[in-house]
C-alpha positions as CSV (number, residue, x, y, z in Angstrom):
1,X,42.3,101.0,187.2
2,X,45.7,101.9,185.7
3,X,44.9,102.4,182.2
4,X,49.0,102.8,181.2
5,X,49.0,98.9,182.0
6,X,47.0,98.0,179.2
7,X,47.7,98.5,175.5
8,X,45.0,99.5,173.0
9,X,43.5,97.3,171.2
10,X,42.1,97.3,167.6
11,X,38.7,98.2,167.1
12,X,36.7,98.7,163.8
13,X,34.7,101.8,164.7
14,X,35.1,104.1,167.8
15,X,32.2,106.1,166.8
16,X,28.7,105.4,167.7
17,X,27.0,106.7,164.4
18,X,27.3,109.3,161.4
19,X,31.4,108.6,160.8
20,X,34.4,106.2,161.5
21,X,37.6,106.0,163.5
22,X,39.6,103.5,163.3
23,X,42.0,102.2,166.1
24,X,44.9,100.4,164.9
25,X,46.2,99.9,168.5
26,X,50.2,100.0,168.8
27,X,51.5,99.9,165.5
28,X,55.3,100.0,166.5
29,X,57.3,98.8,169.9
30,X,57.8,100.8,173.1
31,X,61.3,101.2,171.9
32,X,60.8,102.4,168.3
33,X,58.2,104.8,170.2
34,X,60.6,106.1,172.1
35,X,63.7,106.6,169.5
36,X,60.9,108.5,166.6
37,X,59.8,110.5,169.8
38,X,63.6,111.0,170.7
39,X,64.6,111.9,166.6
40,X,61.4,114.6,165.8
41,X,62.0,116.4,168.9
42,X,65.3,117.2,168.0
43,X,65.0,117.1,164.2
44,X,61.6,118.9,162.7
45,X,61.2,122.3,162.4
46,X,58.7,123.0,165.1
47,X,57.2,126.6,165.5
48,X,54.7,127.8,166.7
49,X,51.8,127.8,165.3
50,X,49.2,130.5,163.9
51,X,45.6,130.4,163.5
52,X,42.5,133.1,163.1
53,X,39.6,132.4,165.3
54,X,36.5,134.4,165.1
55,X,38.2,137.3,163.3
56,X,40.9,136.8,165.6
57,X,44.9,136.4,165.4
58,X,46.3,133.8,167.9
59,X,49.8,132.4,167.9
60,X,49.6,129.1,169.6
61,X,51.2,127.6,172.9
62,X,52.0,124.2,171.3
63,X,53.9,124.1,168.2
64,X,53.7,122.3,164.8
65,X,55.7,121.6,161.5
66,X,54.3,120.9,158.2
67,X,55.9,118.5,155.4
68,X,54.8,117.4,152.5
69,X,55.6,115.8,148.3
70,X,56.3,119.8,148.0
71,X,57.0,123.1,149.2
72,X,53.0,123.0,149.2
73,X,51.7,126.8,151.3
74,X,48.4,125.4,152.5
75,X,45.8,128.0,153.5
76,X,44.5,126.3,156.7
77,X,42.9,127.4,159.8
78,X,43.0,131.0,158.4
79,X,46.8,131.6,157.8
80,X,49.1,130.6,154.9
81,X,51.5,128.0,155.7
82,X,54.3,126.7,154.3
83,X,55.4,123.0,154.1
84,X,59.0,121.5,154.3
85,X,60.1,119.0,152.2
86,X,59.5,115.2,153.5
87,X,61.8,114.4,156.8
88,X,63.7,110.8,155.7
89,X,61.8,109.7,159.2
90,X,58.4,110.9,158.3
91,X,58.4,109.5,155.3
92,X,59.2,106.0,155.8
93,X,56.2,106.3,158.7
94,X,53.9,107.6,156.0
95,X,54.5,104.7,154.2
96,X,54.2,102.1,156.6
97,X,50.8,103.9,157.6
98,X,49.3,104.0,154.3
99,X,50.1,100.3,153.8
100,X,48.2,99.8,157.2
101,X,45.2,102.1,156.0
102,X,44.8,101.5,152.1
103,X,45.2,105.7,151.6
104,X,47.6,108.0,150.0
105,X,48.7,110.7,151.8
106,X,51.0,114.1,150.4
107,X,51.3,116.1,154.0
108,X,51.5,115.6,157.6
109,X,51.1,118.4,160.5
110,X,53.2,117.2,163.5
111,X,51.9,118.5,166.6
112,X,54.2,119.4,169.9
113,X,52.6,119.5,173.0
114,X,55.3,120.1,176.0
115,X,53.2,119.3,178.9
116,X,49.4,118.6,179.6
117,X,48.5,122.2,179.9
118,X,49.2,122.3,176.4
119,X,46.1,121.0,174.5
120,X,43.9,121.8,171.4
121,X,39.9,122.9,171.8
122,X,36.7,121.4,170.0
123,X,37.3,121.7,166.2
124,X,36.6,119.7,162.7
125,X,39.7,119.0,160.4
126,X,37.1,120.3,157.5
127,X,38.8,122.8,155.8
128,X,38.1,123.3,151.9
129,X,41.9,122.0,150.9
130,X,40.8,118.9,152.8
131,X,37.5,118.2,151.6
132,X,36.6,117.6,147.7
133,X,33.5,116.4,146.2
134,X,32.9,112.7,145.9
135,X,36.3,112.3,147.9
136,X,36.1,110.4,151.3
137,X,38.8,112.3,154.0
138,X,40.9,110.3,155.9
139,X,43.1,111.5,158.5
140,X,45.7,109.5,160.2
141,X,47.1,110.4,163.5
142,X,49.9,108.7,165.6
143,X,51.0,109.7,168.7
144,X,54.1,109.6,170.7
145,X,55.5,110.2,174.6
146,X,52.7,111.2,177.0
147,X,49.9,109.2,177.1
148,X,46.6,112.0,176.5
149,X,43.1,112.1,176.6
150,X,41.2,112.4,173.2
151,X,37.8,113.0,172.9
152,X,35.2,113.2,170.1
153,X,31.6,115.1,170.4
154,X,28.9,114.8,167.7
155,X,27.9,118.3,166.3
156,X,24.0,117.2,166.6
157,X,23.1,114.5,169.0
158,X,24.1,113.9,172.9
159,X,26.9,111.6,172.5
160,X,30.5,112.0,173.5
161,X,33.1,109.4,172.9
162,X,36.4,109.3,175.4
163,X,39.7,107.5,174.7
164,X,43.4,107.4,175.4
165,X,46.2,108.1,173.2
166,X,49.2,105.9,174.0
167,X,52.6,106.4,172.5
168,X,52.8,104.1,168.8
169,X,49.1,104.1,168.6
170,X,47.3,105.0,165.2
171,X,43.9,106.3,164.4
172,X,42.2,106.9,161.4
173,X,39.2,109.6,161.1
174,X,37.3,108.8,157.7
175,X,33.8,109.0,156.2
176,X,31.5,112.1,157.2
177,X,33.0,112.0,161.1
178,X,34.7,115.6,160.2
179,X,30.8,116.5,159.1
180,X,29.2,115.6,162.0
181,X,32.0,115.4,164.6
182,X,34.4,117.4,166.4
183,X,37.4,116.2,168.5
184,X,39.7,117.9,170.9
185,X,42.4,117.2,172.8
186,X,42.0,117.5,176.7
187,X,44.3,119.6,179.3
188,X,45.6,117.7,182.3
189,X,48.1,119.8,185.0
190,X,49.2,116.2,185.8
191,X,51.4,115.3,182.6
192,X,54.5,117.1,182.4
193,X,56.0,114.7,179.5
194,X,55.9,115.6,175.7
195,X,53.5,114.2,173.5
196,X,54.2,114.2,169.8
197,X,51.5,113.7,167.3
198,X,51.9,113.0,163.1
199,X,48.3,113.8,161.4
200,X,48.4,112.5,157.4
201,X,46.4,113.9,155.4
202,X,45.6,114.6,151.5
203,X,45.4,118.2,150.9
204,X,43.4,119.1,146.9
């Protein structure tokens, strides 16, 4: 079955238990797709990016840019970074998205991966500037180009939850799923076409 012949389609709750995410489906056209995909590769100011791992400094194959309300530096994934001001584009996205979702956000972390080789690993989005007591997280993420495997894991129990990422879809991680979850990203030598992906968040 040719999965790029079928959109997504809305569903509640992708997770079996112990958290939520969302799937909006395609919230804008092919065409609008393809012109924000067109704009941030040429217009945000991608780097690459740096994280600590187990005591370790890594510079990262795919590359990322931060904006936010400020000229926020975020502590995150053990490095200091430092956020741009809002692009004009981003910002009208981050307010479409927050009408869809009910949610402020003040940041987003645009992800560039190149080609499938490119990927991120198992990891929780569970840092302390994320999380405050009382506070649910919610973490939006809309993708564009390449079409990608995501995949969620729970930290405790046996079960594994597969999907695909198509260009103008948005989903929304919220509840305890960074508690008890972990997503990644998978690798695939087969796609040689960009993906972009916005994550909004609320940083404390």
């Amino acid at each position: 079955m040719n999965f790029e012949l079928f959109a997504p389609e809305a569903q509640a709750n992708l997770l079996p238990c112990d958290g939520i995410v969302e799937d909006y489906g395609l919230i804008l056209t092919p065409e609008q797709s393809q012109q924000y995909l067109r704009y941030f590769l040429a217009h945000l100011a991608w780097q690459h990016d740096e994280v600590i791992l187990h005591g370790q400094y890594y510079k990262t194959a795919r590359k990322v840019a931060w904006y936010g309300d400020e000229n926020y530096q975020y502590h995150y994934s053990g490095t200091i970074k430092q956020a741009h001001l809002w692009n004009p584009a981003l910002f009208r996205l981050k307010q479409h998205i927050e009408k869809l979702v009910g949610h402020s956000f003040n940041s987003c972390l645009a992800n560039l991966y190149e080609n499938g080789i490119q990927a991120v690993g198992w990891h929780s989005d569970d840092e302390p500037a994320l999380v405050k007591a009382g506070q649910e997280t919610v973490i939006a993420s809309l993708s564009f180009g390449a079409t990608r495997k995501f995949s969620f894991k729970h930290k405790h129990k046996a079960e594994k939850v597969d999907l695909l990422l198509h260009s103008g879809q948005l989903i929304v991680m919220r509840g305890k799923t960074q508690q008890y979850w972990k997503h990644a990203l998978m690798k695939s030598t087969k796609i040689v076409e960009p993906r972009i992906n916005l994550t909004f968040r609320y940083f404390f």
